[in-house]
C-alpha positions in Angstrom: 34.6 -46.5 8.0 35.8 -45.4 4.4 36.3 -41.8 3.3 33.0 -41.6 1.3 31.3 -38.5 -0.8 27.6 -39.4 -0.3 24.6 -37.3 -2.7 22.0 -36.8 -4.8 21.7 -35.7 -8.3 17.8 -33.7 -8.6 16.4 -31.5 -11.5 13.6 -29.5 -10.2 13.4 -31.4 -7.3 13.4 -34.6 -9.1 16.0 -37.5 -8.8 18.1 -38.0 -11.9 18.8 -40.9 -12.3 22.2 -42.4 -13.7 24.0 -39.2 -14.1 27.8 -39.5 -14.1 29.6 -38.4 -11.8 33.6 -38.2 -11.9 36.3 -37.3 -9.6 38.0 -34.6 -11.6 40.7 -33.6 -8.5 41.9 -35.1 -5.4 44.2 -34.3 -2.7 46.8 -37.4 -3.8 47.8 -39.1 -6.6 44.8 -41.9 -7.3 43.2 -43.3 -10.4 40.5 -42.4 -12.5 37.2 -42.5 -10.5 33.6 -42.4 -12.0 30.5 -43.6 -10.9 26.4 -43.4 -12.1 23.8 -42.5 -9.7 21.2 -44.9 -9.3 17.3 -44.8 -9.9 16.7 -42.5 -6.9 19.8 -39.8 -8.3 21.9 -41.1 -5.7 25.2 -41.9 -5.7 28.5 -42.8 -3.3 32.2 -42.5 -4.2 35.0 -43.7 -2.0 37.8 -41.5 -1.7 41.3 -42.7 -0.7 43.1 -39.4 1.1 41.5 -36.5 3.4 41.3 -33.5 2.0 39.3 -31.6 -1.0 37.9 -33.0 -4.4 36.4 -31.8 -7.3 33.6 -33.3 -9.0 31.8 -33.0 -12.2 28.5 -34.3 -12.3 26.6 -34.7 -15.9 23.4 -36.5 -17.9 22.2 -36.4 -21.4 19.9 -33.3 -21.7 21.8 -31.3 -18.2 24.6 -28.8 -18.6 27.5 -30.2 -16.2 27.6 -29.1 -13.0 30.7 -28.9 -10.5 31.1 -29.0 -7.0 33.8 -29.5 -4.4 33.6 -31.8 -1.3 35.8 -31.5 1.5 36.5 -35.2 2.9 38.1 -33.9 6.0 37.1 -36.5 8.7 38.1 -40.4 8.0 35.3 -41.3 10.2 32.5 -39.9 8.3 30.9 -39.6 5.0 30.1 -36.5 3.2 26.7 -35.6 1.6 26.1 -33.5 -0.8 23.6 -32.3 -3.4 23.5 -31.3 -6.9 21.1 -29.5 -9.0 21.6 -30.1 -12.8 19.8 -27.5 -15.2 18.5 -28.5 -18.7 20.7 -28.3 -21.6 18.7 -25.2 -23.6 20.8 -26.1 -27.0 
């Protein structure tokens, strides 16, 4: 099985759907990764090396929210969840 960050994107406990979410730091040298959550808020991002990465999640109307996974186990995925606030501007 792959290396694979696994999660949700809510607001207010609701799914938000096709938020970005990028790969802003990984533990090797790899290309640019980016991928939209679906309908439901949720997303999956292979990742090519063990170790930490850095993500940055963000929608129109949310302020940007960042979160580090730790992929350390080649055998499973990692799940994760992010809360996105409303942009107040």
């Amino acid at each position: 099985m792959d290396r694979v960050i696994r999660g949700i994107v809510r607001s207010a406990g609701a799914p938000v759907p096709f938020a970005r979410v990028m790969v802003e730091m990984g533990p090797g040298p790899m290309p640019d990764i980016a991928v939209l959550s679906g309908a439901d808020g949720r997303f999956a991002v292979d990742t090519p090396y063990r170790g930490p990465y850095a993500l940055m999640i963000y929608a129109d109307e949310f302020r940007p929210a960042h979160l580090t996974a730790d992929v350390s186990n080649p055998e499973d995925s990692v799940e994760v969840a992010v809360e996105l606030h409303a942009d107040s501007l």
